[in-house]
N, C-alpha and C positions, 0 to 999 in steps of 0.2 A: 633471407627475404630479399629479393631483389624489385625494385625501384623502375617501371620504365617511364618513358618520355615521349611526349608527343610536340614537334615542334609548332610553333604559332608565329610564326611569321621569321623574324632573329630569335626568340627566345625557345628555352626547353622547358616544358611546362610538367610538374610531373602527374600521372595517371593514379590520383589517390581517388581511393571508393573508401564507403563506414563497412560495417561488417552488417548481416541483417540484422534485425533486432525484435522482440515479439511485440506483436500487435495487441494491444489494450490501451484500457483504462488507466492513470494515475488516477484513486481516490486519495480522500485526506489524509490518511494512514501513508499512503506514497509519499504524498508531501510533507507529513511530521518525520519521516523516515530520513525523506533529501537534507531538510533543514536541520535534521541532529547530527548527521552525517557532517555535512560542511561547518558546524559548530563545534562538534566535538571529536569527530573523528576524522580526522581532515584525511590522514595516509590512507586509510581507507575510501575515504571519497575519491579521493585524485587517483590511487590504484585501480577502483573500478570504472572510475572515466577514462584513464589511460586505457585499457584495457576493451571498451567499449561496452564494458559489463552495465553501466548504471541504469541502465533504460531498464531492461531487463532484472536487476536487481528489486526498483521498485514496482514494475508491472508484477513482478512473484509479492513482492510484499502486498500490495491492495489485493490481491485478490486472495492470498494465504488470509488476512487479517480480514476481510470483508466474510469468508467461508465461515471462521473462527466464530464471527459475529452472529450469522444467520444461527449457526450449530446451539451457540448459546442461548439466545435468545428462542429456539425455539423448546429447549430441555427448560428454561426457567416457564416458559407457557404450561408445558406440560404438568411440571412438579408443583407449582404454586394456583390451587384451587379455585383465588380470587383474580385471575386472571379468564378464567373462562368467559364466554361468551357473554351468559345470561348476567353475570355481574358487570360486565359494559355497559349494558343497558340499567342496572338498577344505579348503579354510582358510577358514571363513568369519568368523575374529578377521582376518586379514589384509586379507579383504574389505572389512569394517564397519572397519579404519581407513581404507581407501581412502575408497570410499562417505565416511565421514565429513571425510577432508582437501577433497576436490572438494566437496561442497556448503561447507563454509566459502571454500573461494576461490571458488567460485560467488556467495555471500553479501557478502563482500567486493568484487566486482565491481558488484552490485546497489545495496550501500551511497554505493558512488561514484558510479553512474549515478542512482539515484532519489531517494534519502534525502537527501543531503546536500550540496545542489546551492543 
């Protein structure tokens, strides 16, 4: 790899650029990813920031773990009866704790597979 220069008046300035990087999203799943990485996995952090992988690391992880999430939650609508429609409207406190228990085990599933690996 060779290094060029551009002079700026007396000095030699060197001609450094990033590499591209993909265009997205960090969601929260990005960020619980960043912040275990720099907790726990440090060589790993500092290797894929050297590298200029990180950006890219967590743009794949939000959206791998976001897809995860849609996929599951839509097979728990499907398989669990009391989640249909008409039952929104007759109990919809009942609903919105279902809704709410499935996406936390949906999330918990996520956390295992993406985040904290």
């Amino acid at each position: 790899m060779e290094i060029t220069y551009t002079k700026q008046g007396d000095y030699l300035l060197p001609d450094l650029t990033l590499k591209e990087t993909k265009k997205g999203i960090i969601n929260k799943y990005g960020r619980m990813r960043l912040a275990y990485l720099k907790e726990y996995k440090k060589a790993l952090y500092t290797s894929l920031l050297m590298k200029e992988e990180l950006t890219n690391h967590l743009i794949s992880v939000s959206k791998s773990s976001e897809d995860l999430l849609n996929t599951l939650m839509e097979s728990y609508k499907k398989s669990d009866e009391r989640l249909f429609e008409k039952n929104k409207k007759r109990n919809h406190i009942e609903w919105a704790k279902l809704m709410n228990n499935y996406k936390i085990t949906a999330e918990e599933i996520i956390l295992k597979e993406y985040i904290f690996i």
